[in-house]
Each structure stands twice: as structure tokens, then as C-alpha cells.
C-alpha positions in Angstrom: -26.7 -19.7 -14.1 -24.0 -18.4 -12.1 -23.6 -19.1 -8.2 -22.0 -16.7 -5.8 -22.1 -17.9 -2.2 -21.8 -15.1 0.8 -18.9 -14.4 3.6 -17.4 -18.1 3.8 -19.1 -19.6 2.2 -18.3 -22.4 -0.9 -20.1 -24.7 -3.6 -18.7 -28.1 -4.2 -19.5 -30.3 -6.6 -19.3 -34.0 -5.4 -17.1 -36.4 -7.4 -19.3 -38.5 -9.0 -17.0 -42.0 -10.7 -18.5 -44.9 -11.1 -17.3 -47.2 -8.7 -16.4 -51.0 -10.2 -15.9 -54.2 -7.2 -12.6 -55.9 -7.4 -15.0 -58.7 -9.1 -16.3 -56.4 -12.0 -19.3 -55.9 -10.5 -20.5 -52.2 -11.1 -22.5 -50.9 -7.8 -25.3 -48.0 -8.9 -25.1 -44.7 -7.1 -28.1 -45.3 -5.1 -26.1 -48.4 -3.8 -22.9 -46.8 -2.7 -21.5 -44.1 -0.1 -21.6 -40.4 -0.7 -18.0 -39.7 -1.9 -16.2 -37.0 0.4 -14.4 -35.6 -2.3 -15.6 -32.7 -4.8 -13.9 -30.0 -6.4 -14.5 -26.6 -5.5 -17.4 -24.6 -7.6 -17.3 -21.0 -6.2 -16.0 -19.2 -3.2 -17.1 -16.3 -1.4 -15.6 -13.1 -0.1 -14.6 -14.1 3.0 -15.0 -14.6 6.6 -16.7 -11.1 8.6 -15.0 -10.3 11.9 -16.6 -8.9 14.7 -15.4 -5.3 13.7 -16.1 -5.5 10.3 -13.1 -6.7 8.6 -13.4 -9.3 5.9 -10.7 -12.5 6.4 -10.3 -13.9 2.6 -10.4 -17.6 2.0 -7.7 -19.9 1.5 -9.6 -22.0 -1.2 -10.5 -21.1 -4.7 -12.5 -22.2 -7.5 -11.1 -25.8 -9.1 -9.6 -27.0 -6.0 -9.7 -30.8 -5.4 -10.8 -30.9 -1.3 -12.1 -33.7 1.2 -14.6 -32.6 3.6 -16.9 -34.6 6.6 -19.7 -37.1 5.7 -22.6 -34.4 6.8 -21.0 -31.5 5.4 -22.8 -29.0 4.0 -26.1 -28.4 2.6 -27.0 -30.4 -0.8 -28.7 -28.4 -3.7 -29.8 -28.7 -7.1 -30.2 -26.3 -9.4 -30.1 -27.0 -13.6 -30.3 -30.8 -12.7 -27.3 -30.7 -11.2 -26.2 -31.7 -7.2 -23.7 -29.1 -5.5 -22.8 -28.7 -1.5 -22.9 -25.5 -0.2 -21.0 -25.7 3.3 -18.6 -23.1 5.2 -14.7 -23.1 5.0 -13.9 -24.2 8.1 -16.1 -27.7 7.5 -13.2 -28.8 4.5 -10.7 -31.1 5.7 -8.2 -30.9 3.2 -6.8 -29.8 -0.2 -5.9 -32.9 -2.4 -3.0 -32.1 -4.6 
């Protein structure tokens, strides 16, 4: 299945590592923080002005980003978790 996300929208997929103490203990998902790093899924078009011009994003597909706690909306589709959230809620680009 193929997502395409509207205006500014984009789809990130949350990195998912399993995270290990400094003891060796392994901590399950369900025990740890949502990570606020994903890599970006899809993109949209772009942002719509008020007179009808479309702005083009400055992210694209396979980007590395960090974005807020709360960002975005969490779905699953194919048994799989992805973030759908606006451009302008992405902190930053990890490189």
C-alpha cells in the first residue's frame, strides 16, 4: 500500500532499537519512552498559500529527523506504526 500525505504534510516511521541498560538489562517497548527520532516515509506537495501558490517542502523521503514528544498523529496500517504530522512540527534533520 502506498501513502501519499496532502499540502504539508509527512509520514514518519518511528525508530524502533531496542534499548539495553548500562547493566544488560533489556527494557521492553511497552516500558520505555517513545523515541523522537524516525525517518521520513512520504512527503507531500507542499504548503498552500493564501493565493493559491504551493511552497514545496524542505524534507524528503529517507531523511533521518527529530521532532516533539506529541507530534503528530499515530497510525497503523499493514501492522505497521507511522506518524503523520505537518512540517513545521520537525525539529531537525539528523545527518
Amino acid at each position: 500500500m502506498q501513502l501519499k500525505p496532502l499540502f504539508d504534510r509527512i509520514v514518519v516511521s518511528r525508530s524502533a532499537e531496542a534499548e539495553v541498560t548500562e547493566g544488560g538489562i533489556y527494557l521492553p517497548e511497552a516500558a520505555q519512552e517513545k523515541r523522537s527520532e524516525g525517518t521520513v516515509i512520504a512527503v507531500g506537495n507542499g504548503r498552500a498559500l493564501e493565493d493559491g501558490t504551493i511552497v514545496p517542502l524542505q524534507l524528503a523521503g529517507g531523511e533521518k529527523v527529530l521532532f516533539g514528544r506529541y507530534a503528530g498523529n499515530e497510525i497503523t496500517l499493514e501492522g505497521e506504526t507511522y506518524l503523520v504530522m505537518r512540517e513545521d512540527e520537525i525539529l531537525a534533520i539528523i545527518s
